[in-house]
N, C-alpha and C positions, 0 to 999 in steps of 0.2 A: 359848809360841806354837805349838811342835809340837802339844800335846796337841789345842787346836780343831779343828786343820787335819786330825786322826787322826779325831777325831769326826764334823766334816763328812764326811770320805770314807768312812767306814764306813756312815755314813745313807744318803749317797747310792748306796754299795753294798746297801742292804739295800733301799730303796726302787727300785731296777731290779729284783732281784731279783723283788719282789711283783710288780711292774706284768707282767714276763713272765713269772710261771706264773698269772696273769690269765689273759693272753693267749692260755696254753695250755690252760686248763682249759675255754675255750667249743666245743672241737673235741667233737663227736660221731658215733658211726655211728646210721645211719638204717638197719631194714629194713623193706620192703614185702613180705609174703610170706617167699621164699627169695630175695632180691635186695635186698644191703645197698650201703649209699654210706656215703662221708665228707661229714658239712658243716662247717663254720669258724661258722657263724651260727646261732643258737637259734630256729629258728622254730616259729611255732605251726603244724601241719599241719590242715586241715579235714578234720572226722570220716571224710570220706565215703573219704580216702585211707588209712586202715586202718594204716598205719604208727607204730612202736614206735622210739623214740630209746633208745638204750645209751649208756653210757659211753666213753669215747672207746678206754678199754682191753679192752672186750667181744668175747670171742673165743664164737664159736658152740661145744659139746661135739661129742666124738667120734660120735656116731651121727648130728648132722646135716648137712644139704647145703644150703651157702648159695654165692650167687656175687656178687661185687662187681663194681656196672657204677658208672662214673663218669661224675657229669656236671656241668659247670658250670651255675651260673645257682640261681633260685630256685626248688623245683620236688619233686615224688616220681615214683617207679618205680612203674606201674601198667598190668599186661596187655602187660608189654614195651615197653612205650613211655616216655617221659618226658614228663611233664601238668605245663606251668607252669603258676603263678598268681602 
């Protein structure tokens, strides 16, 4: 009777496990120009906003200059501003 009970809970550890590096693999950086964000949602961005999604581990190289502006909501960094849609 132990052995089921070891099985079920193993499953059941092995199936959280997946569901949250799911969860954590949809995070991305966004930049527009030299102005990067975080977002948690994969959206598609319209052409006309010029932006380049990284992977969530994407560090800029030593020769460039980048700065992270944060902003909620659904939306890109554009001429300093933040442009929802």
């Amino acid at each position: 009777m132990k052995l089921p009970i070891r099985l079920l809970t193993a499953t059941a550890l092995g199936l959280g496990t997946l569901a949250f590096s799911a969860l954590s693999a949809s995070a991305a950086i966004v930049c527009s120009g030299t102005v990067c964000w975080h977002t948690h949602e994969m959206y598609e961005y319209p052409p006309a906003a010029g932006v380049i999604v990284h992977p969530d581990d994407w560090r800029w190289g030593a020769g460039e200059h980048f700065s992270w502006r944060e902003h909620a909501g659904r939306g890109y960094w554009q001429g300093g501003r933040w442009t929802e849609w």
